[in-house]
C-alpha positions in Angstrom: 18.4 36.1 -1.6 15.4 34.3 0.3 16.0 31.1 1.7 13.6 28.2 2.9 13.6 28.2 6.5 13.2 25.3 8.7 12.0 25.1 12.6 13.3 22.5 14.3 12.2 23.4 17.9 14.2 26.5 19.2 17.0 25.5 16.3 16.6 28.1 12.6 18.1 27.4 9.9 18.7 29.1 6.8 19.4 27.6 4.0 20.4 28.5 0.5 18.0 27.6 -2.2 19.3 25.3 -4.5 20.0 26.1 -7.8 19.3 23.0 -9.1 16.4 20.2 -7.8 15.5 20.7 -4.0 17.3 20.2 -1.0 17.5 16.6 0.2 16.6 16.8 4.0 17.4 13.4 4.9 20.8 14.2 4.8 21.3 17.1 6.8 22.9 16.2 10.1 21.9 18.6 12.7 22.8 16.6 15.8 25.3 18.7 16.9 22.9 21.7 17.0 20.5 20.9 19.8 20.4 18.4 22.2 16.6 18.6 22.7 15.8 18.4 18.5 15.4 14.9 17.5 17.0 15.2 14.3 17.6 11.6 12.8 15.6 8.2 13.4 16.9 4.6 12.5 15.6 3.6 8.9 12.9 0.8 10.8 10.9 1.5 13.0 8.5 -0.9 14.6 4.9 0.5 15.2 4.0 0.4 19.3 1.6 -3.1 18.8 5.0 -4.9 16.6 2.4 -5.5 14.0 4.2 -3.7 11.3 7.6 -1.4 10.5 7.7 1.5 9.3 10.5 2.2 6.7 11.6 5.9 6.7 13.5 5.9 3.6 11.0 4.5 1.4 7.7 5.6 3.3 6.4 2.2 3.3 5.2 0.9 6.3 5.9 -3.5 6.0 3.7 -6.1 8.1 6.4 -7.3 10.3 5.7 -11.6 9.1 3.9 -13.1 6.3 0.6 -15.0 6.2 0.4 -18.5 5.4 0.6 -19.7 1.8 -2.7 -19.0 -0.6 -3.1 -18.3 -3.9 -2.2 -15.1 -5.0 -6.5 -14.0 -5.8 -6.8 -15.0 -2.1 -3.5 -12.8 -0.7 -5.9 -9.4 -2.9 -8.6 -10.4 -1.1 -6.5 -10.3 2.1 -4.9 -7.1 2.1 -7.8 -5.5 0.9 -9.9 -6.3 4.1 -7.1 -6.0 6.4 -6.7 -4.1 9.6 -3.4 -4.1 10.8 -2.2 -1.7 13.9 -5.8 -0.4 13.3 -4.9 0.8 9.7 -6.3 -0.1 6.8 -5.0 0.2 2.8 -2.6 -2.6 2.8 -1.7 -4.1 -0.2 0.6 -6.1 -2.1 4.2 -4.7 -3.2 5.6 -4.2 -6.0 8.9 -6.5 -7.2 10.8 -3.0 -6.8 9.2 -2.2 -3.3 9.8 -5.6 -2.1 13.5 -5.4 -3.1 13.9 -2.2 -0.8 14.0 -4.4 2.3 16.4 -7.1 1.3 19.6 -7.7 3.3 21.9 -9.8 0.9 24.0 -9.6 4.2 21.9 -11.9 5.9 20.3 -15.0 5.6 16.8 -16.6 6.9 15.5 -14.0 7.3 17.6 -11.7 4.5 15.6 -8.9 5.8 16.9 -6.5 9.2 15.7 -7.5 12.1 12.4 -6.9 13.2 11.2 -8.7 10.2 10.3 -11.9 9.8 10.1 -15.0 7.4 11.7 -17.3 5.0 9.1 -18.1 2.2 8.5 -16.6 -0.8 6.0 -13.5 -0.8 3.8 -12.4 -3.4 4.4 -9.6 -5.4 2.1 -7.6 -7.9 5.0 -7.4 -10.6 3.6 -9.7 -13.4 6.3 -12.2 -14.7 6.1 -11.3 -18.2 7.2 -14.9 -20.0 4.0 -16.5 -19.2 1.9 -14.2 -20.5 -1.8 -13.4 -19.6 -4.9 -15.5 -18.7 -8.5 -16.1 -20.7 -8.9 -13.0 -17.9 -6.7 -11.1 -19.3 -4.7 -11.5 -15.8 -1.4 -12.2 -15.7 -0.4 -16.4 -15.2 2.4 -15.8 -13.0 3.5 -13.3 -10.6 7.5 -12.1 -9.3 7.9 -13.5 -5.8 11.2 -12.8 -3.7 11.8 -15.0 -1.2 12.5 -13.9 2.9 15.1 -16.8 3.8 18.0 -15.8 0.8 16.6 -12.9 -1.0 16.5 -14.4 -4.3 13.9 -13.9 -6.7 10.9 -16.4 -8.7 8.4 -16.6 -9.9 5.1 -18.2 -8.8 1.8 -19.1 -10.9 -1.3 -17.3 -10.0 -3.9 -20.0 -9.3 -1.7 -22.1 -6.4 -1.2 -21.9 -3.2 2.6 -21.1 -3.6 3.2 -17.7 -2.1 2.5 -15.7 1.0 1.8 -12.1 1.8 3.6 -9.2 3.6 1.3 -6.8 3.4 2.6 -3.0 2.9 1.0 0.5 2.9 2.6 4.3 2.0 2.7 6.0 4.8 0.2 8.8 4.5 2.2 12.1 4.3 0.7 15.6 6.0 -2.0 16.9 4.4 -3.2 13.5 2.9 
């Protein structure tokens, strides 16, 4: 039977091939098998300038604070131009993305430390019960908040959300 095989410095494994789906790497715990192989990294981790974090379970690298308050045509505009860490192709999160960084454990900022922030933050999920614009846009927008975690709603044209602009993180060969 062939088996994938994985190099982790001087460390080979074999393992068997699964019979069913593939094999979930993030939970193999190899730290018992070389002192030299880094084998496991904390789920945050902030990028060298503190400008952003990078979230390993999700791959979605988060601004580490918020903007100030704009409208949400103005937080587009923002993330598309954005440099930040030198990278570009920020945008705006999903309702579902957002939600990955929650800490209902914590409060002001309900997010783990090194994030910041206590308003609520756009996100691209449309809030349906409003319906559409003349634009055909959407009127209102999901927005969660950073101080309690909760969840709103917040109308398109005002000035009442900020941004935390996120990013995939490119994987090899991208």
């Amino acid at each position: 039977m062939n088996s994938p095989l994985i190099h982790v410095q001087h460390l080979h494994l074999h393992l068997p091939t699964p019979a069913v789906g593939p094999v979930d790497f993030g939970k193999l715990d190899l730290s018992q098998a070389s002192n030299k192989a880094q084998v496991s990294r904390p789920r945050f981790e902030l990028s060298p300038d503190g400008s952003y974090v990078t979230d390993h379970k999700t791959g979605i690298q988060w601004a580490t604070d918020t903007t100030d308050y704009m409208s949400y045509a103005k937080a587009e505009k923002y993330v598309a131009d954005l440099k930040l860490g030198g990278l570009s192709g920020w945008g705006i999160a999903s309702l579902e993305q957002r939600e990955t960084i929650i800490d209902r454990t914590r409060f002001n900022p309900a997010m783990p430390a090194p994030f910041k922030g206590e308003r609520y933050e756009w996100t691209c999920t449309p809030y349906l019960p409003l319906g559409n614009n003349e634009e055909g846009q959407p009127r209102a927008l999901w927005q969660v908040s950073g101080c309690g975690g909760s969840v709103g709603s917040g109308p398109r044209v005002n000035d009442s959300g900020v941004v935390r602009p996120c990013r995939l993180v490119p994987r090899p060969g991208q």
